[in-house]
C-alpha positions, -999 to 999 in steps of 0.1 A, spaced: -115 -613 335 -143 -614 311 -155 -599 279 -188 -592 262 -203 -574 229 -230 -550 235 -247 -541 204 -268 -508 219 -304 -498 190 -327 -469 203 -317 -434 197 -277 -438 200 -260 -422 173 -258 -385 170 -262 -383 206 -223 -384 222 -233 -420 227 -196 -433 220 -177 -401 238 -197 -409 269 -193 -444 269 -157 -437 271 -158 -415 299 -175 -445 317 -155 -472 311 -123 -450 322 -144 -441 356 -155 -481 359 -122 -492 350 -132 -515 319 -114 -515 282 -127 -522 252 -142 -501 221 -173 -483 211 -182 -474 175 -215 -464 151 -225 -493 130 -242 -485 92 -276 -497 108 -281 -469 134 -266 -491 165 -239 -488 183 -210 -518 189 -197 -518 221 -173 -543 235 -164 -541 273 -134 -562 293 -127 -561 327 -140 -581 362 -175 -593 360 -185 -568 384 -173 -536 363 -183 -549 333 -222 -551 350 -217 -523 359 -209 -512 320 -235 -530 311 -259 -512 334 -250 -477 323 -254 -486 284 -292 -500 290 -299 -458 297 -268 -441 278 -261 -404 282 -285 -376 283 -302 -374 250 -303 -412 240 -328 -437 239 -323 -470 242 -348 -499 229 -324 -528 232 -289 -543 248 -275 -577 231 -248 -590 247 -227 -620 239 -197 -635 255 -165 -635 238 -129 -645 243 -106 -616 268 -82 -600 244 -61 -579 271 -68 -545 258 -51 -515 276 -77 -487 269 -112 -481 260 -112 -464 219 -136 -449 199 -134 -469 166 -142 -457 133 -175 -470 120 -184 -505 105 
């Protein structure tokens, strides 16, 4: 089990960004959270095997329809056992 931040610049707010980042994690079977941040990116933190979080990874490096993405920073963090994948309010 293994967990990264993603912090997602381009084109991702205003675009469904976070909604559709939840809709994948459920279908790649990774928790975590998504939310806006106050300098147009979005957070994004993703737990799960290393093979479905790649895959999580891979998806936010395009995003949804409508989104453009620029840049994917990912750092490793500690596994905190989540149980679902949230939309959380901005920061």
């Amino acid at each position: 089990m293994i967990r990264v931040q993603a912090i997602v610049t381009g084109m991702v707010q205003g675009v469904g960004f976070r909604w559709s980042a939840r809709e994948v994690a459920h279908r790649f079977g990774v928790v975590g959270f998504a939310r806006n941040r106050h300098d147009g990116s979005v957070e994004v933190e993703i737990e799960g095997d290393t093979a479905q979080v790649d895959r999580m990874l891979d998806w936010l490096r395009t995003g949804p329809p409508g989104s453009r993405v620029t840049k994917v920073t990912v750092t490793e963090l500690v596994p905190e056992g989540d149980d679902a994948f949230r939309i959380r309010e901005s920061q």
